[in-house]
Structures are given as C-alpha cells and as structure tokens.
C-alpha positions in Angstrom: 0.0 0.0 0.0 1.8 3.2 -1.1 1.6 6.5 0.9 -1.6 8.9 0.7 -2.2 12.0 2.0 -5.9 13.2 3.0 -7.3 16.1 4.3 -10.5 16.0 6.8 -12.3 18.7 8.3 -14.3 17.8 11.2 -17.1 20.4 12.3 -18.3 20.0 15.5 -21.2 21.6 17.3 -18.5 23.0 20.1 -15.7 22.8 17.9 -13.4 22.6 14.4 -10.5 20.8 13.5 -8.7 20.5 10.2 -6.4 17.4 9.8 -3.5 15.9 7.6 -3.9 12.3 7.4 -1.4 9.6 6.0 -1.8 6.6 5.0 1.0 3.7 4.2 1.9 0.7 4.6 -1.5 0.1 6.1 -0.7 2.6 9.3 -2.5 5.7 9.8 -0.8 8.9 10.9 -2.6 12.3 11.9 -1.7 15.6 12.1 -3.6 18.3 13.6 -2.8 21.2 11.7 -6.0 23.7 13.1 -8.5 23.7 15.5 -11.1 26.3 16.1 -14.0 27.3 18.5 -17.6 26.9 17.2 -20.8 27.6 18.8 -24.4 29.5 18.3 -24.3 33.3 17.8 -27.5 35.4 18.7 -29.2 37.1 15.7 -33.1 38.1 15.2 -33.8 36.4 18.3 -32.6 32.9 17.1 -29.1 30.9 17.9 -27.8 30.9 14.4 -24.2 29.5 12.7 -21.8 32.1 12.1 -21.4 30.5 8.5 -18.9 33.2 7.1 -16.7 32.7 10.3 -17.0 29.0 9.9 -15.8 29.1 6.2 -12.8 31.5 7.1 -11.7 29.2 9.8 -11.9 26.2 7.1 -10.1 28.3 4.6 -7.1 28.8 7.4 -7.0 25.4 8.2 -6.8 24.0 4.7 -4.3 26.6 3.7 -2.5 25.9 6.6 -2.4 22.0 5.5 -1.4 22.9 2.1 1.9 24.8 3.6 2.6 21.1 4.8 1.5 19.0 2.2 1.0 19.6 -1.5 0.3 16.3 -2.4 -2.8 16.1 -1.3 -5.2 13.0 -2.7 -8.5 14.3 -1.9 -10.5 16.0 1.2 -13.7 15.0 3.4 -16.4 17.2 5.5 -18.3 15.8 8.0 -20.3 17.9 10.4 -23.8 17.3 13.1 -27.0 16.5 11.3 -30.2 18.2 10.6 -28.7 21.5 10.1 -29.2 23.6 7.0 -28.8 26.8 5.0 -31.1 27.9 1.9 -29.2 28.9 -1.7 -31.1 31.4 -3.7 -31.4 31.4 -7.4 -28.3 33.3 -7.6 -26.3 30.1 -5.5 -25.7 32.5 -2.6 -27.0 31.6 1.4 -30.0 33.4 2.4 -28.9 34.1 5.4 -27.1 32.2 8.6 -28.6 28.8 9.2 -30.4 28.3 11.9 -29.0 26.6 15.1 -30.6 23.0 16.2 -31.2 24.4 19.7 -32.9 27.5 18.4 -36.6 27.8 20.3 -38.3 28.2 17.0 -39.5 24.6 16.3 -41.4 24.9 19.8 -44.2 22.8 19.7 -44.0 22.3 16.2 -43.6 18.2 16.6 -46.6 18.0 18.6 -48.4 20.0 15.6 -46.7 17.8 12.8 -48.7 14.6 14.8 -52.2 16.5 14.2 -51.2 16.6 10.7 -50.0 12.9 10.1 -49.9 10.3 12.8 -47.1 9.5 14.7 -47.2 6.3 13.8 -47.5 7.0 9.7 -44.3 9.4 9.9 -41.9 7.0 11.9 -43.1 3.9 9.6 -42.0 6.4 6.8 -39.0 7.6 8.1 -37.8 5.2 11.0 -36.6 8.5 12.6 -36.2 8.9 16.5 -38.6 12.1 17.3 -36.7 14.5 18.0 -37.8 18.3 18.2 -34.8 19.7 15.8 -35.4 17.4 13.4 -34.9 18.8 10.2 -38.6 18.1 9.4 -40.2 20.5 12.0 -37.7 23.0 11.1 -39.0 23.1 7.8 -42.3 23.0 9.1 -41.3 26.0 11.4 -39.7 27.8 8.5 -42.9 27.1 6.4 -45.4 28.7 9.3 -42.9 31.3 10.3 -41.1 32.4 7.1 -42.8 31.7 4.1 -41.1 34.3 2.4 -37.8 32.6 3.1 -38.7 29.5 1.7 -40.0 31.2 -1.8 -37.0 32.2 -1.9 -34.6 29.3 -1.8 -33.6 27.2 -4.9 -31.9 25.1 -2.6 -31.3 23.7 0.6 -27.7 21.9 1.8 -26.8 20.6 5.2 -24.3 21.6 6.7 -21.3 19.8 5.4 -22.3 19.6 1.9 -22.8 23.4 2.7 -19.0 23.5 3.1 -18.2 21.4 0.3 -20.5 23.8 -2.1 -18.2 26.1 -1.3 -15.1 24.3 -1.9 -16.4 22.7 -4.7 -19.1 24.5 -6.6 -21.2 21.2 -6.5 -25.0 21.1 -5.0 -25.2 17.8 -3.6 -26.6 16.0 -0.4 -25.1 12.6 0.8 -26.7 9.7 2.1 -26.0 9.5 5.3 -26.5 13.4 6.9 -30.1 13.2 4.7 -31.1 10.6 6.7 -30.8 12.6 9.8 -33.2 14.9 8.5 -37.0 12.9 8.6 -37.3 13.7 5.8 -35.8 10.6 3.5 -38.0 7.2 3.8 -35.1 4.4 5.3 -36.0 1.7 3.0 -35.8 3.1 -0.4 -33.1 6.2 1.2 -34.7 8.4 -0.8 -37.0 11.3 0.2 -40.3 10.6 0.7 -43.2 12.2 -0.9 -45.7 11.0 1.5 -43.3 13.1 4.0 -42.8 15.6 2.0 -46.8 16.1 0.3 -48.8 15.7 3.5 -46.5 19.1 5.5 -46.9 20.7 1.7 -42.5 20.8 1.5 -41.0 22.1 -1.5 -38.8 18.9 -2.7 -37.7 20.7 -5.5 -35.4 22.3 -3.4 -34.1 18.8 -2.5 -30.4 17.5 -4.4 -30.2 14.1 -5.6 -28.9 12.0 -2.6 -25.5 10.5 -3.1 -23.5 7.6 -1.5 -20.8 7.8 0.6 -17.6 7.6 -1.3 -18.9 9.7 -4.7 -16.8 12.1 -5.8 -18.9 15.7 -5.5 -16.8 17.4 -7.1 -13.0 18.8 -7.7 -11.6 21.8 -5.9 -12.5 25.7 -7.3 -9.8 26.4 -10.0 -9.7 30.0 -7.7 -9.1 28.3 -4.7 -6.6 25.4 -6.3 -4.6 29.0 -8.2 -4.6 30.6 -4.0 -3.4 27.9 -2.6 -0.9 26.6 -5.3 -2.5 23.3 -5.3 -4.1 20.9 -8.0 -7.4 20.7 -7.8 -8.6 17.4 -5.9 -11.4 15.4 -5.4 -13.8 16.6 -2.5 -15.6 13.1 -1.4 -18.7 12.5 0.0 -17.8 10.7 3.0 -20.1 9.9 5.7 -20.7 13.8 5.7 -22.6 12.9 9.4 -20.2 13.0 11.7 -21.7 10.0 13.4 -21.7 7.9 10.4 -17.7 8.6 10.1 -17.5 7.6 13.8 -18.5 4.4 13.2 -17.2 3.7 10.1 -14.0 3.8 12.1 -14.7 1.4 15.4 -12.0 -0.9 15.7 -14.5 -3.8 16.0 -14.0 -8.2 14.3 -16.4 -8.1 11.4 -18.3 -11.1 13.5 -18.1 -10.1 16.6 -21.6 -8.9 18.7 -20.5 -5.4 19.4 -22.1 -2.5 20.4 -21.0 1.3 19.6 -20.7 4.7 21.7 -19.9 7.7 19.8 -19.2 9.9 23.0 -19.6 13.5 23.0 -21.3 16.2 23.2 -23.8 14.0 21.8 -23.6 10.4 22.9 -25.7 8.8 19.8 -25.5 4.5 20.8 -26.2 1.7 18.6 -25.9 -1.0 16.6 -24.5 -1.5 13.1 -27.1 -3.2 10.9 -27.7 -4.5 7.5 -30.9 -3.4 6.6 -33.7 -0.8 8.9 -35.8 -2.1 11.9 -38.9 0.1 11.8 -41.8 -1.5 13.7 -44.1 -1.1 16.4 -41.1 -1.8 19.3 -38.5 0.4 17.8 -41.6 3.1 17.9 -42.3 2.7 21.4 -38.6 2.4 22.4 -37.7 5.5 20.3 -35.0 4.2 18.4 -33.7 5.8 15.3 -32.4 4.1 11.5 -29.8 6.2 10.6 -27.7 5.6 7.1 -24.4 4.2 7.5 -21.5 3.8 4.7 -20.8 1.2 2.5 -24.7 0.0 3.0 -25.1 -0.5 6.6 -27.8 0.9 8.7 -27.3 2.5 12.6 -30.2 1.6 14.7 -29.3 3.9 17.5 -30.6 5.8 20.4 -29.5 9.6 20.1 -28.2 10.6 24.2 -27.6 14.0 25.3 -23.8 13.1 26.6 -21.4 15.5 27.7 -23.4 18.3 26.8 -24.2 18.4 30.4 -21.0 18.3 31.3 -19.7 21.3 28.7 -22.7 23.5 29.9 -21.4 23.1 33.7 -18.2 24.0 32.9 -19.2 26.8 31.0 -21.6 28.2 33.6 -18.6 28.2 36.3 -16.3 29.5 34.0 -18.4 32.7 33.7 -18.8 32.6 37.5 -14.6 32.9 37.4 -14.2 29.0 38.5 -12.4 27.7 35.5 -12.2 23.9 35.4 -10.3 21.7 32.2 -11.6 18.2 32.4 -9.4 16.5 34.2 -10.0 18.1 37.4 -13.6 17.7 36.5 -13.4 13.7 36.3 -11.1 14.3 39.6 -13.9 16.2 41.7 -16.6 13.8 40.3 -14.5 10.7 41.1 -13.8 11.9 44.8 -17.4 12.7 45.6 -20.3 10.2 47.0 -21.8 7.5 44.8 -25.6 7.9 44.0 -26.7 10.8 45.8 -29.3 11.3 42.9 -30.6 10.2 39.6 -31.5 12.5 36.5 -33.0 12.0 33.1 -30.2 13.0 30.6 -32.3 13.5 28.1 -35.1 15.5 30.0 -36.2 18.5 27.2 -35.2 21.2 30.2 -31.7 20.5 29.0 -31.7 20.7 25.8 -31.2 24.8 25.8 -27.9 26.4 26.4 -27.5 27.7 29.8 -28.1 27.9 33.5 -27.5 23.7 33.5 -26.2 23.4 37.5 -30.1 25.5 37.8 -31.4 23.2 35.3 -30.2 20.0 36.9 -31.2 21.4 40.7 -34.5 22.3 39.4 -35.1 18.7 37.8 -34.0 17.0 41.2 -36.6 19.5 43.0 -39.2 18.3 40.6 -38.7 14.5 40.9 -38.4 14.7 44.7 -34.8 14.9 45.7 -32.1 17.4 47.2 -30.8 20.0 45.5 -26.6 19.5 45.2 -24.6 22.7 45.3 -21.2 20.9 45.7 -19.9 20.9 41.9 -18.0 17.8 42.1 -21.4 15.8 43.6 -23.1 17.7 41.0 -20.8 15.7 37.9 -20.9 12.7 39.9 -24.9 13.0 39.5 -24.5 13.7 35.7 -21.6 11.1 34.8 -23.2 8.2 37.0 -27.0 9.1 35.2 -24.9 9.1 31.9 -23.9 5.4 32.7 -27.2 4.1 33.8 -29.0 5.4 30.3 -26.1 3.7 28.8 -27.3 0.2 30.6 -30.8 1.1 29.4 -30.2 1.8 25.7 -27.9 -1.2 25.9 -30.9 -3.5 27.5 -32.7 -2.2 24.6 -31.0 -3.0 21.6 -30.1 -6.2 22.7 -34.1 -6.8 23.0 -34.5 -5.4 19.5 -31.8 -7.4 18.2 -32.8 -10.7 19.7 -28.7 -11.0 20.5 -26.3 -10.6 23.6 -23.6 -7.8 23.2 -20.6 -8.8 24.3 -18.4 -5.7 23.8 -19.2 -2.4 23.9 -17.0 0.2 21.7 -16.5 3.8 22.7 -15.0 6.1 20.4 -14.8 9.7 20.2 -12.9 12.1 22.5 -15.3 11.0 25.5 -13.9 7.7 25.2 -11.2 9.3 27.4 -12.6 9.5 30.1 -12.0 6.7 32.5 -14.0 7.4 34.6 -17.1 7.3 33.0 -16.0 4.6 30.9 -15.5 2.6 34.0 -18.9 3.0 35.2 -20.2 2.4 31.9 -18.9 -0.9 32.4 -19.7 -1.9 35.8 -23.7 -0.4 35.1 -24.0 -2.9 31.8 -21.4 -5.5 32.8 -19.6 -5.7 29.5 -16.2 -5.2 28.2 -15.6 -1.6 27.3 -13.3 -1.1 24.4 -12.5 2.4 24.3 -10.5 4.3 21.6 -10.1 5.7 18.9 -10.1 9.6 20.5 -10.2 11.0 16.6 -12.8 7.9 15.2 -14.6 10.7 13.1 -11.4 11.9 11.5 -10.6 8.4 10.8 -14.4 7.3 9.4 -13.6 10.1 7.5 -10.6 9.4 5.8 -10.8 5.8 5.4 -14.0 6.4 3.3 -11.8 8.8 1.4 -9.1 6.2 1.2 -12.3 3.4 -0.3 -13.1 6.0 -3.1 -9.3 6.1 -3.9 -8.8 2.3 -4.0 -6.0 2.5 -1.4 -8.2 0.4 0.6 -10.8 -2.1 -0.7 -13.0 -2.7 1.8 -14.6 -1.5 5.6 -13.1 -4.5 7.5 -10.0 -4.2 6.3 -10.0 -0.4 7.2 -11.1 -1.5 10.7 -8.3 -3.5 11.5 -6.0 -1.1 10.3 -7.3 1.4 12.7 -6.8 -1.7 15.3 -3.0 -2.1 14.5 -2.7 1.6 14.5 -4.4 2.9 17.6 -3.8 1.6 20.9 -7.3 0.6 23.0 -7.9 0.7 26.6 -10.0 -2.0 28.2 -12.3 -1.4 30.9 -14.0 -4.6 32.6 -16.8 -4.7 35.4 -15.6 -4.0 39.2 -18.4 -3.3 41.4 -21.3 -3.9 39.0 
C-alpha cells in the first residue's frame, strides 16, 4: 500500500479541527494542523451558525495543511445533522442557518402529529422524534417564514454546505439526509408521502448520493490561491456520526455494540438493513444511514453536553475547570446521591444547566446539590445508567447478547465514565479511537481512492494503528 495524503475537516457543534492524514503501509498517521471554536451566535432572536466565520476558519485550516503538504489526494467534511442553509437562485446563502437548539420549532412536533400520525411518519421515516429534526424545522420555517422559503432554490446541510463552497457542487449525501426525517429508510430516498402531507418544497431537494462519490473537484480560484491541484472533495459519511463508526476498531463477527461519546452520545448498533416497527416506535429508536450499505439503529443521548454546559456556567462565575479536574472532583465525591434524566427537554437549551439539573431533582423529589464535584458525579453516573438502558434495549431489539461495547470519540477518554459504563451494563468496554470521526472520514476517502478495498479491512487497520484501553466490570 503506497503513501496517501488526506485532508479531513471535522465540524463539531463546540468545535473545528482541520487534519492531515497519511496513509501507508497500512498505518495511519494524523496531524492536527488547526482547530477552532464553534458555537451559536444570537441574531433576530434565534441561535444561528456564524457561517462566514465558519468558512474562514476552514479556509485557514486548509491553507495551513497545504503549507505542509502539497500532495494532497483528496478531502472530506463531516459535520452534526439536521442543520441547513437555503441557496437562492443566484447560489448564494439566504442568510445564517439556523441553530438545532434555536426555540423556533417549539411545539411544532406536537403539531406535525395533528397533521399525520405518529405512527404514519416513523413507519415512513424510522426516525427517532426529536424536536430539531430537520422536518419541524422546515415545518417551522414554512409557518414562520414563508417568504424565506420562496426564496430558496436550494437547501444543503451543513457539510455539503462546506463542500458547495469548496467545490461548486450542489449535492446532499446519504447519510446526513437521513438525519433529516425527511428521507424514507427503506428506499433512502426522500419521501413524498413526508414531504406532500406538510406541503414541503422537494424541488429544493439534491439528488442523494453515497458515501464515497466524488462531488466534485476543488475551485480552479481556490486550487490558483493555494498553489495546489485541484482534488477530489468526497462525500464521505458527511454525518459525523456515520464517520464515527465507520472507524470502530470492532471483528467483522463479533456482537459489538457502539458509543460515539460527546457532546452527543448517539449509541447503537450496526445493521444491514432498517428495523422500523411497532417496538422500535415505542422504544424511540432511530435508523440512521451508514457507509458502504449499513444501517445505525441507535438511540440519540444527550452526553457530555451536560458536562460542557457546567463548565461553561462556572467559568463565567470565574471558576475555570479543564476536564481532568472535573473527572477528579466527580470521582472523589459520594456514589448515588441522585438520579436524573439525561435527556429531559429542560436540558436541551444552552445555559443555567447546574439551575437546570437542581431544578429537575426538585421536581422528581430529591435534594438540591450545590457541591460541583457531587453535582458531575450525578450527571456522569445518570450518563452510565441510560447507557445500561439503551444497551438492554437494543439487545431486546436485536434478539442477540452484546458482548463488547466500543467507545470512540474524545469521550472515550474518560475513565471514569468509561469505568462506570462498564460496571452499570457489565460488558467489556473497548474504548479508543479519541479522533474515530477523522478516521471514518478518511478511510471512506481512502475506499473511493482504491488504497483500501473494503470496511473491515480499514477496521483492522485502525486496530494495529491505535492503541485501545480496556475497561471490565468491578463493582457492577
């Protein structure tokens, strides 16, 4: 296997990173040339993406990789789901895209159920119901801003946002459409019966792609800046959680499980074809598109959001903790002292979170906890019971034990939680790789480029070239 060179940028909901990746002689090397912060802005009375900023800071980090590296092979953009921005005739973006967490779709789920039956849009969809789904955002934007939507030729998500700019290419891939609820799982197309009963525009729709089609080649204007040929820009799995687990380090036969832990902690199973029936309805499962034709039946988990909001909310209050001494204070403080719901709606917001979580224990009949460390002990030990649940779950939906359980992502570096992840569902925790989204990325990258034929293969190259750390039950 001779020597590649891959870019892959990696947009975050708190964060950006731009990486050089190398492949050869079936090892992996990476190279983080720039990182940068990311977050809502307030405008109009709406959390919005900064998009400009956003494409600036992709811009540096790219440059910046091309100083390095001029051979470059191709790139990759993966991002969150769900997201969008509206093109107007001319190709430009309306106007900012609208955040996930914005309050606009208040209400709006609830409202889309009058208008077709629960029931009727999961069978369509197979999509966990979730209030920022890109369908009640539309639905929102329909009721809200009609005018907006007259005006849009198109709509992109987020990463292939990105890559119309890189590229020049209107496309949408696979696997961040099916994110959306708006693309019917077994034919992964959209659907009309979605799409005609909330009276949607689908002409403003692309084509959906697979993972591993070439969108397009880099802007002649941008190859002449940057000194560069103009490469391929690859539709990898553009969701960042499809990347994820394209790149978990797990034996083709083996009964694993996966944790993509973050900000989001989104936990599943890797399956050949959708489940969508009347248990996955009740259980509130989600069929999300995976690459190179898998399916992730997965439960989406509000993971170390809680944790990120804390810190932020002392940090403002001038207590400034990095995460270390976070796992530290929650590791020294009391065991079960109180339980909460990660996933209740009152966190779903930006803000106030130690309030938030004190109100919620109020609420459900226990002791408010003004100590921070008992506070993340509360939050990391709640983390690990839904874990258990989820886990129960799929193993009832899949009619098989799990027997490992793989955490990737930079949560997966916390041993602490990882530890009582392991003793609350009594399986072997596999945790690594830290950068599994970069990884997913690239290796999908390296698939359209033939260096590497096939998704097990790329697996157990990750394996060789990543170290994992194994956590086993103590005191389960």
């Amino acid at each position: 296997m001779s020597g590649n060179n891959y870019i892959a940028v990696d947009l975050g909901a708190a964060s950006g990173r731009v990486m050089l990746v190398t492949i050869e002689n079936e090892t992996i090397h990476l190279q983080e040339v720039y990182r940068f912060i990311n977050g809502p802005i307030e405008q109009d009375d709406s959390l919005r993406w900064d998009f400009n900023r956003l494409m600036n800071e992709i811009y540096t980090g790219i440059e910046k990789t091309l100083a390095l590296e001029k051979n470059i092979q191709s790139i990759g953009i993966d991002t969150w789901g769900v997201d969008y921005g509206l093109l107007d005739e001319q190709g430009k973006l309306i106007e900012n895209p609208y955040h996930y967490r914005d309050h606009r779709t208040d209400g709006i789920l609830e409202y889309a159920c009058t208008v077709m039956p629960r029931q009727q849009i999961y069978r369509n969809t197979g999509l966990q119901f979730l209030t920022f789904n890109t369908l009640y955002q539309l639905i929102a934007c329909r009721q809200q801003r009609p005018d907006l939507l007259a005006r849009a030729r198109h709509l992109l998500f987020m990463p292939n946002l990105v890559m119309y700019h890189l590229c020049g290419t209107i496309s949408t891939e696979y696997t961040i459409a099916s994110t959306s609820q708006l693309m019917d799982m077994k034919t992964g197309q959209w659907s009309d019966a979605i799409l005609n009963a909330f009276d949607l525009p689908g002409d403003i729709l692309p084509d959906i792609a697979r993972p591993g089609s070439t969108a397009g080649y880099l802007k002649p204007e941008l190859a002449d800046k940057w000194s560069c040929k103009p490469f391929p820009v690859i539709s990898v799995g553009t969701h960042d959680t499809a990347s994820a687990v394209a790149a978990v380090p797990a034996e083709d036969a083996s009964n694993w499980a996966f944790l993509s832990s973050g900000t989001w902690s989104p936990m599943g199973l890797e399956i050949p074809a959708p489940i969508i029936n009347e248990q996955t309805s009740r259980l509130e499962f989600t069929n999300e598109g995976g690459v190179q034709n898998t399916i992730r039946l997965l439960k989406n988990i509000m993971g170390l959001w809680l944790i990120q909001e804390c810190r932020r909310y002392w940090a403002k209050q001038g207590h400034n903790l990095d995460y270390n001494q976070i796992t530290e204070l929650a590791a020294n403080s009391q065991p079960f002292q109180a339980r909460i719901d990660p996933e209740d709606p009152s966190f779903l917001a930006p803000g106030r979170m130690p309030e938030k979580i004190n109100e919620y224990l109020i609420r459900t009949g226990q002791k408010e906890i003004h100590d921070n460390g008992q506070l993340l002990r509360v939050i990391f030990e709640s983390l690990a019971l839904r874990y258990f649940q989820v886990l129960e779950n799929l193993e009832t939906l899949s009619q098989k034990t799990i027997d490992t359980l793989h955490i990737v992502g930079g949560g997966s570096q916390n041993d602490l939680l990882n530890q009582l992840t392991a003793n609350t569902t009594g399986k072997k925790i596999l945790a690594g790789p830290v950068e599994a989204t970069i990884l997913g990325n690239v290796l999908i990258q390296s698939l359209a480029q033939n260096q590497i034929t096939s998704l097990p293969q790329a697996r157990k190259i990750i394996a060789r070239s990543f170290p994992l750390k194994t956590f086993r039950p103590e005191n389960t």
